[in-house]
C-alpha positions in Angstrom: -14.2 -11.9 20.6 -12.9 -10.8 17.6 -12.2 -7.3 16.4 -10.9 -4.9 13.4 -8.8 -2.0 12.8 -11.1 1.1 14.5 -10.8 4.9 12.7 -11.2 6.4 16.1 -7.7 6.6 17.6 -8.3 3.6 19.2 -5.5 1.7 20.9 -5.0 -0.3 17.3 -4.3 2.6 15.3 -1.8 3.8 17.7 0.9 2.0 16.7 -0.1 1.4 13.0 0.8 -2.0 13.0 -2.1 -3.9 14.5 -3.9 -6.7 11.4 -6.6 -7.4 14.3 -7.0 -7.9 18.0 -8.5 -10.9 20.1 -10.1 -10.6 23.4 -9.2 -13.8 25.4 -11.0 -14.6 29.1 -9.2 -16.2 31.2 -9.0 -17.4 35.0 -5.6 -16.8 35.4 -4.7 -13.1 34.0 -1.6 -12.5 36.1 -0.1 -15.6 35.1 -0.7 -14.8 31.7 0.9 -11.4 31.8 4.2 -12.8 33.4 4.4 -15.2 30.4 3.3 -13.0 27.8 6.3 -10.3 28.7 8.6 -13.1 29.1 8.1 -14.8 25.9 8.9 -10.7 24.6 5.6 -9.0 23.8 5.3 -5.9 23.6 2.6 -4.1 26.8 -0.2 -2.1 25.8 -2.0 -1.7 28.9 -0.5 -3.0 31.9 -2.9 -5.0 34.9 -5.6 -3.0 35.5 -9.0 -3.6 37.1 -11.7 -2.5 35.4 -14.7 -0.8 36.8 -16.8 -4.1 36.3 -14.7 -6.4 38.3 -12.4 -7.3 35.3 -8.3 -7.9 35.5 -7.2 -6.8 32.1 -4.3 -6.3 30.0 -3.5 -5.9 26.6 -0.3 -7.1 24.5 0.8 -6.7 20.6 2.7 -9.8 19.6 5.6 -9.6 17.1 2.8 -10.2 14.3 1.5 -6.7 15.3 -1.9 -8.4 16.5 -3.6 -6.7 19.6 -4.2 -9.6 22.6 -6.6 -8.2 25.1 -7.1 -10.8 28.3 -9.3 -10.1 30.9 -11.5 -12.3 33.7 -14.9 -10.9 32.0 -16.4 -13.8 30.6 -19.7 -11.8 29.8 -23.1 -11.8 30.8 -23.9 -15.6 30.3 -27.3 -17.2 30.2 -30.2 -16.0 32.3 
């Protein structure tokens, strides 16, 4: 998923430096984490299980871009 700069005080106008964010799934979110603070981004949101049985946690990279990864892979086919 793809997404834009939001007037709502949403966690991209926090910092004022954000050109877009990216929602990334992914089957291996704590390994992800590790290597994205290791390779020096900066945490927005730290690990955090969400209500509907996600792992998230979201990044800015020194580009100011807003990485959110998470195990949610959405609904799917029926």
């Amino acid at each position: 998923m793809l997404g834009s700069v939001r007037d709502d005080g949403g966690v991209l106008t926090k910092t004022g430096v954000a050109s877009g964010s990216v929602y990334l799934a992914s089957g291996n979110v704590r390994e992800l984490h590790q290597r994205t603070l290791a390779a020096g981004a900066t945490e927005v949101m730290g690990l955090t299980e969400q209500d509907y049985g996600s792992l998230d946690f979201a990044i800015h990279d020194p580009e100011g871009v807003l990485w959110s990864v998470g195990s949610y892979r959405g609904a799917g086919p029926k």
